[in-house]
PDB file of N, CA, C, O and CB in Angstrom:
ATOM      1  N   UNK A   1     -49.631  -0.719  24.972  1.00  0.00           N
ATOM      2  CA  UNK A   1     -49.309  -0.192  26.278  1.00  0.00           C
ATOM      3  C   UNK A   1     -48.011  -0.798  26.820  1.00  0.00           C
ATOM      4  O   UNK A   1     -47.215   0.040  27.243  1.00  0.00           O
ATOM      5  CB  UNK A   1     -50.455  -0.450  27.240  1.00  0.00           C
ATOM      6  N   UNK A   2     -47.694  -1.864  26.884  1.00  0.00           N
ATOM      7  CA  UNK A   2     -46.336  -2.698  26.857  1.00  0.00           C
ATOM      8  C   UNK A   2     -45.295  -1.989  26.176  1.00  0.00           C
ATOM      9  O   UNK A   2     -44.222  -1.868  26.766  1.00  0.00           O
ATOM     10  CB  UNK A   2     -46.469  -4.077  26.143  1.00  0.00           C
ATOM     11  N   UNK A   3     -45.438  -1.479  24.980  1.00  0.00           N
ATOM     12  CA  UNK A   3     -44.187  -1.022  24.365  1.00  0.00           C
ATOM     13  C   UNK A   3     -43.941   0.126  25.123  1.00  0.00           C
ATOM     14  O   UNK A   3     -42.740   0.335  25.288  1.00  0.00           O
ATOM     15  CB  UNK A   3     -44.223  -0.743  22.835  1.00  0.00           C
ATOM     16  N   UNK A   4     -45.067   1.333  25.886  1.00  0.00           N
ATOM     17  CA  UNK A   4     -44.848   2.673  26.029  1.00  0.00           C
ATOM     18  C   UNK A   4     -43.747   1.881  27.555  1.00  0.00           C
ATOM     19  O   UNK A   4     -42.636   2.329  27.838  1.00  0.00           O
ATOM     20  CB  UNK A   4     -46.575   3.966  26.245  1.00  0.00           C
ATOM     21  N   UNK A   5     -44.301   0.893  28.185  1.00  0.00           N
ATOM     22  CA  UNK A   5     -43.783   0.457  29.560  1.00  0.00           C
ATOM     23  C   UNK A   5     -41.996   0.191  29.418  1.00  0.00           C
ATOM     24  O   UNK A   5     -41.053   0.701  30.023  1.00  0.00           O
ATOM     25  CB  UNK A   5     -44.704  -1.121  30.042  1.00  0.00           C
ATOM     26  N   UNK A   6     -42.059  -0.684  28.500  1.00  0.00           N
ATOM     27  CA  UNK A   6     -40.465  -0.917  27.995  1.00  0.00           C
ATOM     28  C   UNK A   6     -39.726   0.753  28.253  1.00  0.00           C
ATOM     29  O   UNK A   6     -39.129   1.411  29.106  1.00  0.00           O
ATOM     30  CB  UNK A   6     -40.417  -1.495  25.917  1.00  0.00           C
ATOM     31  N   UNK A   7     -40.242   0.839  26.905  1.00  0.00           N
ATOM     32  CA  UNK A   7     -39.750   2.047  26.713  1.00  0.00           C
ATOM     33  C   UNK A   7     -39.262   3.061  28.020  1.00  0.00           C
ATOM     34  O   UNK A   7     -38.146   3.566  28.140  1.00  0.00           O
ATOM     35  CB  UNK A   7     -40.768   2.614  25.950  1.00  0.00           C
ATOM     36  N   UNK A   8     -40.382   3.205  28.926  1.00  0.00           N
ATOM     37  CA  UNK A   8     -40.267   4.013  29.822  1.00  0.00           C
ATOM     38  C   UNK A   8     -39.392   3.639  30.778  1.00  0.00           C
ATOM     39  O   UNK A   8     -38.892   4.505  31.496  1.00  0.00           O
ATOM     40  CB  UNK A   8     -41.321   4.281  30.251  1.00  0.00           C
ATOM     41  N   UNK A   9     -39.010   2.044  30.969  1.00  0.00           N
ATOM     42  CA  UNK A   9     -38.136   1.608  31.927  1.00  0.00           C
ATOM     43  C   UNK A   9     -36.278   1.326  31.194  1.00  0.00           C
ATOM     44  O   UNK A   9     -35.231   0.974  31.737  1.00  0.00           O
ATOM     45  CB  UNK A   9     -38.987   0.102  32.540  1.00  0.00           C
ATOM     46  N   UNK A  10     -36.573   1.635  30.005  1.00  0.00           N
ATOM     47  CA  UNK A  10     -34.878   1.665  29.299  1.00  0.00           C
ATOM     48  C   UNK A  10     -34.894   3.050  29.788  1.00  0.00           C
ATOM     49  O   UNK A  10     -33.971   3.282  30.569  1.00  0.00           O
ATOM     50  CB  UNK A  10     -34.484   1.408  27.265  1.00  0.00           C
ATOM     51  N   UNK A  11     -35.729   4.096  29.534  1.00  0.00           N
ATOM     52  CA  UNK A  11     -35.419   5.221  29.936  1.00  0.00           C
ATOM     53  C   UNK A  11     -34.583   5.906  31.193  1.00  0.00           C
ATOM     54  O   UNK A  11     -33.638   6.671  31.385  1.00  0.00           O
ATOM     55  CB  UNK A  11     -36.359   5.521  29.910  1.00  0.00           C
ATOM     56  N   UNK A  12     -35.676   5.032  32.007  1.00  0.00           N
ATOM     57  CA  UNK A  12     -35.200   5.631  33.699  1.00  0.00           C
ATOM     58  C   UNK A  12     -33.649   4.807  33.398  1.00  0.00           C
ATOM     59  O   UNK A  12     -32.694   5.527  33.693  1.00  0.00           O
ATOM     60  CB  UNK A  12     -36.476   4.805  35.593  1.00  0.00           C
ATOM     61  N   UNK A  13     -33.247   3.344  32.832  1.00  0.00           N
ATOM     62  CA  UNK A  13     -32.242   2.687  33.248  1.00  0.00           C
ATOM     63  C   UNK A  13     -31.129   3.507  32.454  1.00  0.00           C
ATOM     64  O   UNK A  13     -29.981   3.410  32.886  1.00  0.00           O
ATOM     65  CB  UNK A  13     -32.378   1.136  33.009  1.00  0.00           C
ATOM     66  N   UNK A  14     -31.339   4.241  31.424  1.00  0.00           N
ATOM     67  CA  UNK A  14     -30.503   5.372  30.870  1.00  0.00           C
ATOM     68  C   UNK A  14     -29.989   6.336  31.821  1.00  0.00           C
ATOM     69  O   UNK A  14     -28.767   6.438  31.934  1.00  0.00           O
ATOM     70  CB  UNK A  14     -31.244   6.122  29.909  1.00  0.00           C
ATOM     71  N   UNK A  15     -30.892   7.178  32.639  1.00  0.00           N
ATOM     72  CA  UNK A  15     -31.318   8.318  33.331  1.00  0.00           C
ATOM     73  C   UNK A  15     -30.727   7.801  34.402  1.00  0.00           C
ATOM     74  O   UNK A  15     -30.147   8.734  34.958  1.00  0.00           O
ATOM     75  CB  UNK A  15     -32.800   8.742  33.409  1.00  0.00           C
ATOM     76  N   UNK A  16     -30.507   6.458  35.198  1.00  0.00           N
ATOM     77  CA  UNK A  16     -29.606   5.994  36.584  1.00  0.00           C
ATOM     78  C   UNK A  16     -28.176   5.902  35.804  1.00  0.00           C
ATOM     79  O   UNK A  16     -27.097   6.488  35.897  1.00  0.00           O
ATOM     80  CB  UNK A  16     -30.153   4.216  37.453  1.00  0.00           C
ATOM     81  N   UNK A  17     -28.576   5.140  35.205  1.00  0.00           N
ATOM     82  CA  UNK A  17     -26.438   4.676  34.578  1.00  0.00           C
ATOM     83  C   UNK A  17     -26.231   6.602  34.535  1.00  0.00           C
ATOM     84  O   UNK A  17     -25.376   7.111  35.259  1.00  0.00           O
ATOM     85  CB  UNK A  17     -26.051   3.394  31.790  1.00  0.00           C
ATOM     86  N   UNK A  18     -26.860   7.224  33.883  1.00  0.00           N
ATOM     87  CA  UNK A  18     -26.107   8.506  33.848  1.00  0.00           C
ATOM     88  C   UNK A  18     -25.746   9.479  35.465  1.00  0.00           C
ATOM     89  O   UNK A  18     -24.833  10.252  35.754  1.00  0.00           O
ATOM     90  CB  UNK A  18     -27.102   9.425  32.798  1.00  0.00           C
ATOM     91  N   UNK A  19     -26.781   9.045  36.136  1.00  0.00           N
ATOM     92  CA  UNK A  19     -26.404   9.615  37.631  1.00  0.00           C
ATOM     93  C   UNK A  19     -25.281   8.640  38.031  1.00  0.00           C
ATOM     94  O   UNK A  19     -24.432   9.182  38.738  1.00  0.00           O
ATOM     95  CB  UNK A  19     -27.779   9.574  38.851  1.00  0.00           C
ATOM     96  N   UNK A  20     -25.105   7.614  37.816  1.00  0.00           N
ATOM     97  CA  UNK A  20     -23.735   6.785  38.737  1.00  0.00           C
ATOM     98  C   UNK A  20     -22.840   6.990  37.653  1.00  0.00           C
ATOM     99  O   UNK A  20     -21.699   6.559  37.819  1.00  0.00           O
ATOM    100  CB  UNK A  20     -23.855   4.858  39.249  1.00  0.00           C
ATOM    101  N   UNK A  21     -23.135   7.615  36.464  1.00  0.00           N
ATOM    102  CA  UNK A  21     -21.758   7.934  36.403  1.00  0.00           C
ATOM    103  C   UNK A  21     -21.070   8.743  36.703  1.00  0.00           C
ATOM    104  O   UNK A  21     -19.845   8.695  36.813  1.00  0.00           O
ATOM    105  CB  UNK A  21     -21.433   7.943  35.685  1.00  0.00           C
ATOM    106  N   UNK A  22     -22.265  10.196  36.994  1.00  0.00           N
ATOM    107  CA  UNK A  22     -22.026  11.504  37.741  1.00  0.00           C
ATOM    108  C   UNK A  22     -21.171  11.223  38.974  1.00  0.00           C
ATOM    109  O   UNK A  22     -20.008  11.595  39.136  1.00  0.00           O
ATOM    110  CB  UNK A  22     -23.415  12.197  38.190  1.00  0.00           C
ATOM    111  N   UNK A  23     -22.042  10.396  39.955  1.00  0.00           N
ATOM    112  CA  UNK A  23     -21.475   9.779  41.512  1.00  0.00           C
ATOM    113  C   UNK A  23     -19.997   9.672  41.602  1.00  0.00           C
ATOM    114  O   UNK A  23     -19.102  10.287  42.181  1.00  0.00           O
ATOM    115  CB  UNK A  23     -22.017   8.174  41.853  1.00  0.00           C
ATOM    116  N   UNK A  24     -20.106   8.468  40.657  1.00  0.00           N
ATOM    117  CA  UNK A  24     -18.811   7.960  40.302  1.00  0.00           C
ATOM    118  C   UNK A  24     -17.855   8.726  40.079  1.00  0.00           C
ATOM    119  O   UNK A  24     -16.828   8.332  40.633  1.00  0.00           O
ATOM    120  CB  UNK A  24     -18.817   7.288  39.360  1.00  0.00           C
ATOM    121  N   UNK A  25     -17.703   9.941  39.330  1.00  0.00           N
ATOM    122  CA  UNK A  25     -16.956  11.101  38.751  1.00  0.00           C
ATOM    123  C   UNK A  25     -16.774  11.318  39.973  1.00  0.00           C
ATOM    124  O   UNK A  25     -15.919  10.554  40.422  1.00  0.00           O
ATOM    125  CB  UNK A  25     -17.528  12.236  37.791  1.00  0.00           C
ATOM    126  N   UNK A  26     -17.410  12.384  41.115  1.00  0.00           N
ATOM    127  CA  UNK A  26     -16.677  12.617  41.986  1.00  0.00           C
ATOM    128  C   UNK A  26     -16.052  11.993  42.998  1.00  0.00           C
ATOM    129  O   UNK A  26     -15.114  12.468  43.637  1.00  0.00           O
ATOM    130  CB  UNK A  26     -17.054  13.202  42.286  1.00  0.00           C
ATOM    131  N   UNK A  27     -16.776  10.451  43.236  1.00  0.00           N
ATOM    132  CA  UNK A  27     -16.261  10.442  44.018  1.00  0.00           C
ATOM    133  C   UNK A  27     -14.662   9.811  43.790  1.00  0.00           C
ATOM    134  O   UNK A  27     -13.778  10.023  44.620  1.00  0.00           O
ATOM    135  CB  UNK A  27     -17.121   9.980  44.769  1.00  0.00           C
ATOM    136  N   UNK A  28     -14.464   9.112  42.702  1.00  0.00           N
ATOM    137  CA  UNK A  28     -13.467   8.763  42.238  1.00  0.00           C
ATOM    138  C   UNK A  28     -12.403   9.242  41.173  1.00  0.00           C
ATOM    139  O   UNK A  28     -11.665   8.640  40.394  1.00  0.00           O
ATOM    140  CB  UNK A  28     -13.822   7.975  42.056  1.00  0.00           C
ATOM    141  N   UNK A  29     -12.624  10.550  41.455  1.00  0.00           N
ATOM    142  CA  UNK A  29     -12.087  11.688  40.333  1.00  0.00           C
ATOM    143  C   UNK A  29     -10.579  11.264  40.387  1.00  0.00           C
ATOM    144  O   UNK A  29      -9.863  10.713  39.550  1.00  0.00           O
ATOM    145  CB  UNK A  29     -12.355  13.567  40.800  1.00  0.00           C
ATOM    146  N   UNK A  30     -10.337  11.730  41.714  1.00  0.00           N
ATOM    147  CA  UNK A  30      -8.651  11.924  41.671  1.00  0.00           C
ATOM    148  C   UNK A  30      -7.982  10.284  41.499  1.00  0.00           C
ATOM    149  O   UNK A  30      -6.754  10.248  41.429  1.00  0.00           O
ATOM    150  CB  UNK A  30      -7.994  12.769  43.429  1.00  0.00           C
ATOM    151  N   UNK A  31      -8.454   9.431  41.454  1.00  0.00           N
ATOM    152  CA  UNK A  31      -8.105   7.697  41.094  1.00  0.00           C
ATOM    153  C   UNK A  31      -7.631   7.946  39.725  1.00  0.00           C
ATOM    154  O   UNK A  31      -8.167   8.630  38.854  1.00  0.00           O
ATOM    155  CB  UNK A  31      -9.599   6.398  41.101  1.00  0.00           C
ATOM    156  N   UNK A  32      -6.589   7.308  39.683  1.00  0.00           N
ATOM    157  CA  UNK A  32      -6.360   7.156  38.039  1.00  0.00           C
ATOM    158  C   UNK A  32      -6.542   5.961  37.450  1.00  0.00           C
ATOM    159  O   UNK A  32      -6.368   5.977  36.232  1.00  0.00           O
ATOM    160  CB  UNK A  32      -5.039   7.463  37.598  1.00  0.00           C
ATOM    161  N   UNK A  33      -6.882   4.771  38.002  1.00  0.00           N
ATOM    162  CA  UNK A  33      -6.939   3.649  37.751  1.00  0.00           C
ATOM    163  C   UNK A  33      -8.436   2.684  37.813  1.00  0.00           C
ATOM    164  O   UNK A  33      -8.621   1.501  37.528  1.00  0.00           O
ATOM    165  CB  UNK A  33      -5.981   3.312  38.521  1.00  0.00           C
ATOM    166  N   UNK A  34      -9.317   3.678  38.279  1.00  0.00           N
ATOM    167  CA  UNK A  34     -11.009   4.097  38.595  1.00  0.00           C
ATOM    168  C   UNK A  34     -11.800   3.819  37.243  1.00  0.00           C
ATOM    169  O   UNK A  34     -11.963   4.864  36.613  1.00  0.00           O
ATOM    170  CB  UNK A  34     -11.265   5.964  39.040  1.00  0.00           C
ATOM    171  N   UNK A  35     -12.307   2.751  36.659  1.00  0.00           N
ATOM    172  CA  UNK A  35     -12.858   3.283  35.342  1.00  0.00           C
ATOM    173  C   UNK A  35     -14.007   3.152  35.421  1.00  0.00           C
ATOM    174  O   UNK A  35     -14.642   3.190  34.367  1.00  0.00           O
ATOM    175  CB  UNK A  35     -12.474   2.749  34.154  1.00  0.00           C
ATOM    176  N   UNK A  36     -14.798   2.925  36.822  1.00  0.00           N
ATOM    177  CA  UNK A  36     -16.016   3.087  37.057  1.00  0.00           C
ATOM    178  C   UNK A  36     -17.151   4.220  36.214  1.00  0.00           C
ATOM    179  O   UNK A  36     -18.238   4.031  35.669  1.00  0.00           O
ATOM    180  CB  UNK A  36     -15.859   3.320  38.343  1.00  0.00           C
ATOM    181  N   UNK A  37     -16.545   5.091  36.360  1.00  0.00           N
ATOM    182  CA  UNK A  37     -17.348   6.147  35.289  1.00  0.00           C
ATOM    183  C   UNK A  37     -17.642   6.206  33.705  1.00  0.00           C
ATOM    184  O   UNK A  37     -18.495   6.804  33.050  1.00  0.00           O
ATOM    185  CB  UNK A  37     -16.706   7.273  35.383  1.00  0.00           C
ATOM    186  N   UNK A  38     -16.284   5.091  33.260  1.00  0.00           N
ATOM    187  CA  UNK A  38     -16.676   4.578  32.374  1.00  0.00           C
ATOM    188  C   UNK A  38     -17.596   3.763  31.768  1.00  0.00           C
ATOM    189  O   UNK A  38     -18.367   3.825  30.810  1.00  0.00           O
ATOM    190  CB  UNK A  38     -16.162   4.391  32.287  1.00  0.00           C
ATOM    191  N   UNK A  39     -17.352   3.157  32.425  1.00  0.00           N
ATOM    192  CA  UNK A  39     -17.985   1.739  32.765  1.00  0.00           C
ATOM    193  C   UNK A  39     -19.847   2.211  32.680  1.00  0.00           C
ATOM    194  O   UNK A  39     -20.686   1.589  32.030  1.00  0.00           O
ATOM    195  CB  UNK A  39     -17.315   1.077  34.717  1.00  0.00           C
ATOM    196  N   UNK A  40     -20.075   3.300  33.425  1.00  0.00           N
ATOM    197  CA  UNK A  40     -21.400   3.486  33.557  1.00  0.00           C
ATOM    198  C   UNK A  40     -21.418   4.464  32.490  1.00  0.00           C
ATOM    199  O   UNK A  40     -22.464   4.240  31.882  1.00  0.00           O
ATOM    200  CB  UNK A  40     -21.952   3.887  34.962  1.00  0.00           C
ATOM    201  N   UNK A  41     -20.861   5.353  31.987  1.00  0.00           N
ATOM    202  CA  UNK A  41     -21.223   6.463  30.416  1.00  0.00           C
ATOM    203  C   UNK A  41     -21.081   5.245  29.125  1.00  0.00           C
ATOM    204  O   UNK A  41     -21.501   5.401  27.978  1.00  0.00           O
ATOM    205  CB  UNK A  41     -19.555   8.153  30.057  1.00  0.00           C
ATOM    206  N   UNK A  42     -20.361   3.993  29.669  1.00  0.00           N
ATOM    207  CA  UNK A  42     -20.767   3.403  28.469  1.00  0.00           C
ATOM    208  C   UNK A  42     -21.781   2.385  28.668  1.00  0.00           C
ATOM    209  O   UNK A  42     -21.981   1.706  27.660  1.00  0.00           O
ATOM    210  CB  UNK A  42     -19.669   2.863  27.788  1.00  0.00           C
ATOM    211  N   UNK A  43     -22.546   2.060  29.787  1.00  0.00           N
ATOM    212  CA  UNK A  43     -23.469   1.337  29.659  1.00  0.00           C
ATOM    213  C   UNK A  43     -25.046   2.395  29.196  1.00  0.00           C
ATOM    214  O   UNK A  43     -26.134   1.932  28.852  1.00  0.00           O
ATOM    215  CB  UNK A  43     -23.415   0.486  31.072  1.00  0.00           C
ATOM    216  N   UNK A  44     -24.718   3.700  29.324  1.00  0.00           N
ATOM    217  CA  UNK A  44     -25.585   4.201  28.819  1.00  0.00           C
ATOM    218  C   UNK A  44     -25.563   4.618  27.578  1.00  0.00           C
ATOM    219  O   UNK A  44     -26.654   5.122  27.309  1.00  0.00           O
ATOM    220  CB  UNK A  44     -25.851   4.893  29.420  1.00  0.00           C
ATOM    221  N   UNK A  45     -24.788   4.649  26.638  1.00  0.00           N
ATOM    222  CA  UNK A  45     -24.673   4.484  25.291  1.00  0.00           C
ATOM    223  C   UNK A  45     -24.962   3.491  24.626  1.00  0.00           C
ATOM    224  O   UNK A  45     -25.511   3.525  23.525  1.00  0.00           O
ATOM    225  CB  UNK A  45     -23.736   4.654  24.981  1.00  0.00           C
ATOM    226  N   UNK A  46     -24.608   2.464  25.253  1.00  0.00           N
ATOM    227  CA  UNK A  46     -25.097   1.049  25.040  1.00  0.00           C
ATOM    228  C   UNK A  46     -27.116   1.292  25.118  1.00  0.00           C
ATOM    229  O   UNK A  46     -27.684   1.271  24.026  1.00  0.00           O
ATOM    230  CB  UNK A  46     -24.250  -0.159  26.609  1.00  0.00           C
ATOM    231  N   UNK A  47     -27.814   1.456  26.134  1.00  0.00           N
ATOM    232  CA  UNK A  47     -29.227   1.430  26.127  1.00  0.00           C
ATOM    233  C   UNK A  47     -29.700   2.095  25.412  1.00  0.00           C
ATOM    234  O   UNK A  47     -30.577   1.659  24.667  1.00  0.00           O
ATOM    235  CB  UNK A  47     -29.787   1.641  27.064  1.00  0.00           C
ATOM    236  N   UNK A  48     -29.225   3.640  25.361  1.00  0.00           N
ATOM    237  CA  UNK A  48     -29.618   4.861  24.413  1.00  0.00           C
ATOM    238  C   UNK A  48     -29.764   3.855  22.800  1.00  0.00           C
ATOM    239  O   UNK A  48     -30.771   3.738  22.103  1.00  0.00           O
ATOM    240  CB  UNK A  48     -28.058   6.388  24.413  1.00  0.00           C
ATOM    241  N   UNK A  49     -28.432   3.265  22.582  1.00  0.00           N
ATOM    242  CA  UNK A  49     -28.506   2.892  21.046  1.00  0.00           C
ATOM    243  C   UNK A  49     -29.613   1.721  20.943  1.00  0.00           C
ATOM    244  O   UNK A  49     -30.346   1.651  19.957  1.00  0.00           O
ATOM    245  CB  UNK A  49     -26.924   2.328  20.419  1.00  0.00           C
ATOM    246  N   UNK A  50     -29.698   0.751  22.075  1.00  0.00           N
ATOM    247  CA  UNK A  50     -30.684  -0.124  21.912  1.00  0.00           C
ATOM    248  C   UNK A  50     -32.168   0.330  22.008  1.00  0.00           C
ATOM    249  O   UNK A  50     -33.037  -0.248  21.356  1.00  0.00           O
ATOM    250  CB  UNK A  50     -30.436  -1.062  22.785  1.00  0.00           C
ATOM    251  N   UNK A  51     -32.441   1.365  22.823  1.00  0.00           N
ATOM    252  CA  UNK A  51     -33.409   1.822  22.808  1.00  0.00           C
ATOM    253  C   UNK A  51     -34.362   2.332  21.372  1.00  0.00           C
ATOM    254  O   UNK A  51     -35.536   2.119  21.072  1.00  0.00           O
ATOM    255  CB  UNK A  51     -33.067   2.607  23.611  1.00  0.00           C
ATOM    256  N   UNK A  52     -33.355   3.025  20.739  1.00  0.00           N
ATOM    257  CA  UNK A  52     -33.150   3.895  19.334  1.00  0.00           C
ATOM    258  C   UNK A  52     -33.380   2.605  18.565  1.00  0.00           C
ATOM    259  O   UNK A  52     -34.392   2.568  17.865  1.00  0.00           O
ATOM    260  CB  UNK A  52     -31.463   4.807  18.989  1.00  0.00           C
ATOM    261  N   UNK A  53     -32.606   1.573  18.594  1.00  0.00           N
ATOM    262  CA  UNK A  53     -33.190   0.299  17.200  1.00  0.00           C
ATOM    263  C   UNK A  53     -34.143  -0.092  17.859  1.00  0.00           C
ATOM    264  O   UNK A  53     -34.741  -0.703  16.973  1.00  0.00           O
ATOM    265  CB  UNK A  53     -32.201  -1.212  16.626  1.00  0.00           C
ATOM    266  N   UNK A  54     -34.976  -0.252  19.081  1.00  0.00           N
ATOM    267  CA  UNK A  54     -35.973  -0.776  19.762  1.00  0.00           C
ATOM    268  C   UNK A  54     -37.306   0.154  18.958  1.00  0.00           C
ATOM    269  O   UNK A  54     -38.395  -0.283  18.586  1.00  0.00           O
ATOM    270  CB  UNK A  54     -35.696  -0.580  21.530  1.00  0.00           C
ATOM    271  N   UNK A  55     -36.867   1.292  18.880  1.00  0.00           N
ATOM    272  CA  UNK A  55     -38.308   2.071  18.555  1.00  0.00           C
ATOM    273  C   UNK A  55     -38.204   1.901  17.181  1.00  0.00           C
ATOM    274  O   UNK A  55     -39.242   1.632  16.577  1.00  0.00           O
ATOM    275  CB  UNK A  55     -38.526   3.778  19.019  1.00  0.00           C
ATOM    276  N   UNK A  56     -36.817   2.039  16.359  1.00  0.00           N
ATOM    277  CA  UNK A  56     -36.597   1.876  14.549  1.00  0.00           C
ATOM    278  C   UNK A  56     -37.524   0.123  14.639  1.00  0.00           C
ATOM    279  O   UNK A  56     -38.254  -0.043  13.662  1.00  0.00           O
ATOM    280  CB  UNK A  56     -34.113   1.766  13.785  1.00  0.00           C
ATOM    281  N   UNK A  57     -37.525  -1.020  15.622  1.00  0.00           N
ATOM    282  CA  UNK A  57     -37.955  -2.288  14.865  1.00  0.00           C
ATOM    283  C   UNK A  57     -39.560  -1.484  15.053  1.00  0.00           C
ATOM    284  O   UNK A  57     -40.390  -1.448  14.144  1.00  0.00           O
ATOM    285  CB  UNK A  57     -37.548  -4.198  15.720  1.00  0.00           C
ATOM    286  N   UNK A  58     -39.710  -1.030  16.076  1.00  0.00           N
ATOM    287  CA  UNK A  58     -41.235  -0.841  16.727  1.00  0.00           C
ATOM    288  C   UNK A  58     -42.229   0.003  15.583  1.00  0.00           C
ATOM    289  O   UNK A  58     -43.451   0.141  15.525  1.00  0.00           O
ATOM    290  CB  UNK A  58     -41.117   0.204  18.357  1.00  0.00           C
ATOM    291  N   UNK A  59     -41.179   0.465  14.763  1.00  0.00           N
ATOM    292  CA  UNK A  59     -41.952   1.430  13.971  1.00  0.00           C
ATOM    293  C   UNK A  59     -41.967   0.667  12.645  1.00  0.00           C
ATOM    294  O   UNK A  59     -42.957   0.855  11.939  1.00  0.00           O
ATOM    295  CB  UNK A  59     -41.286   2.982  13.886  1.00  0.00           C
ATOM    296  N   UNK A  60     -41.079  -0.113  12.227  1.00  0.00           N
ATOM    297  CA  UNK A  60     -41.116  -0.812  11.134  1.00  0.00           C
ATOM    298  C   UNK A  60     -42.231  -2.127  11.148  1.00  0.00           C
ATOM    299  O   UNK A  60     -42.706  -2.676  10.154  1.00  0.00           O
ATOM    300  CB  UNK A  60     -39.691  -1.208  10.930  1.00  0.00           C
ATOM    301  N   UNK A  61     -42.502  -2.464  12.633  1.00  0.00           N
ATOM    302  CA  UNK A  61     -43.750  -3.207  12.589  1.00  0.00           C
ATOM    303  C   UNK A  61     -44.437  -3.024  12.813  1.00  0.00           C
ATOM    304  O   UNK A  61     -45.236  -3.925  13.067  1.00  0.00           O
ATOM    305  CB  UNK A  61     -43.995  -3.909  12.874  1.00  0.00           C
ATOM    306  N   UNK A  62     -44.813  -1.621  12.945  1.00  0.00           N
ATOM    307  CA  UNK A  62     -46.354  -1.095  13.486  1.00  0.00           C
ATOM    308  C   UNK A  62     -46.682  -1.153  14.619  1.00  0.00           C
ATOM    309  O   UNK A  62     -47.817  -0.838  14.975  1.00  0.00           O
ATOM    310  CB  UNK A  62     -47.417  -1.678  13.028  1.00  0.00           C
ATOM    311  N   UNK A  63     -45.195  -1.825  15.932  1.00  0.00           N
ATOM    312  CA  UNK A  63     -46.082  -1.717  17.565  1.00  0.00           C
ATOM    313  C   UNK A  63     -46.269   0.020  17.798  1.00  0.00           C
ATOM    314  O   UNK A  63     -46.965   0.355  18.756  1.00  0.00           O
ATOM    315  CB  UNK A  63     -44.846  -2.536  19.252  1.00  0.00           C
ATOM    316  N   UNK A  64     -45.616   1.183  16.875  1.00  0.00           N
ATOM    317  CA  UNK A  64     -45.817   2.375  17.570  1.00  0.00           C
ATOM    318  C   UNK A  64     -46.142   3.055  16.405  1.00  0.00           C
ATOM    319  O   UNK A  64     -46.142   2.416  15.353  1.00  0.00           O
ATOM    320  CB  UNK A  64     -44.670   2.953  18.447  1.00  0.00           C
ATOM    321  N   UNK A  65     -46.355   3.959  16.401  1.00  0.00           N
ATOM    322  CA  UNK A  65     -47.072   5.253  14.757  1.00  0.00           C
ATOM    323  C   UNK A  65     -46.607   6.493  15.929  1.00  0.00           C
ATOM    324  O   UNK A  65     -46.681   6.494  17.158  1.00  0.00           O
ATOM    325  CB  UNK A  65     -49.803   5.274  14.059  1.00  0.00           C
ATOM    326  N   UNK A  66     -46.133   7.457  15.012  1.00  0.00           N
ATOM    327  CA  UNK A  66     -46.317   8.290  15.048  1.00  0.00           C
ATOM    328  C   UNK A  66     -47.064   9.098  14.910  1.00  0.00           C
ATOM    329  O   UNK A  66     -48.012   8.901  14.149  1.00  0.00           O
ATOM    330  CB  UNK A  66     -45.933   8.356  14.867  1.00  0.00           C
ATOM    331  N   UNK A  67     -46.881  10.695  15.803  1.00  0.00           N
ATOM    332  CA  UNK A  67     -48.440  11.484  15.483  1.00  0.00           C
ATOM    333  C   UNK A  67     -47.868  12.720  15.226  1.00  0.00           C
ATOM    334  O   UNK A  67     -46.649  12.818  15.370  1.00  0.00           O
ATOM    335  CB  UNK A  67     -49.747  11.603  16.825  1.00  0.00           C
ATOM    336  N   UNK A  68     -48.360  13.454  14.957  1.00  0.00           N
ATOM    337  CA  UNK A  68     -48.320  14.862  14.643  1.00  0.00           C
ATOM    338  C   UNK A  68     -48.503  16.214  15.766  1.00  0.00           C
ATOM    339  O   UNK A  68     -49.236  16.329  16.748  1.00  0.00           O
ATOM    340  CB  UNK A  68     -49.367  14.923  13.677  1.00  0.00           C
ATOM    341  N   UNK A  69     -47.927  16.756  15.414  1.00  0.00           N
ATOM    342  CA  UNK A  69     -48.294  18.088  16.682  1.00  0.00           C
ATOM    343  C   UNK A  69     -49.822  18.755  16.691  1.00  0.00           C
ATOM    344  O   UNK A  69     -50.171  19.436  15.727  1.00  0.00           O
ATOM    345  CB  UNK A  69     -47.191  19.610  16.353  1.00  0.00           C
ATOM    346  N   UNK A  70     -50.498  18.589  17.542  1.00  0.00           N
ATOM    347  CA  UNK A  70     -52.122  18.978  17.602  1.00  0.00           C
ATOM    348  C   UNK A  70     -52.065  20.380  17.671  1.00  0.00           C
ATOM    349  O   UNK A  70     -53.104  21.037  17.731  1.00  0.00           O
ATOM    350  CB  UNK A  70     -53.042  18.373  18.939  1.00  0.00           C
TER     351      UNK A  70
END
């Protein structure tokens, strides 16, 4: 139950970095010197990929199995 919790909270922290980077876009569009939006599309690439080896260790040690479509 811990792993589904992790999991679910890299998620949402994926799912915010991607709204502030939205934010960020407009409100600092016309800035050319602004890399705020960066800054947040790459902290969510960053979690996405950790997330992704988080479930590759999780599955290589058995905290998660996969299931099949019922």
């Amino acid at each position: 139950m811990l792993i589904k919790i992790v999991i679910l909270i890299v998620f949402l922290l994926i799912l915010i970095s991607l709204a502030t980077a939205l934010f960020t876009f407009f409100k600092d569009g016309s800035k050319e010197d602004s890399n705020r939006t960066v800054k947040a599309l790459t902290m969510r690439i960053a979690l996405s990929i950790g997330l992704f080896i988080f479930l590759l260790i999780g599955y290589a040690n058995g905290w998660i199995q996969p299931h099949g479509i019922q």
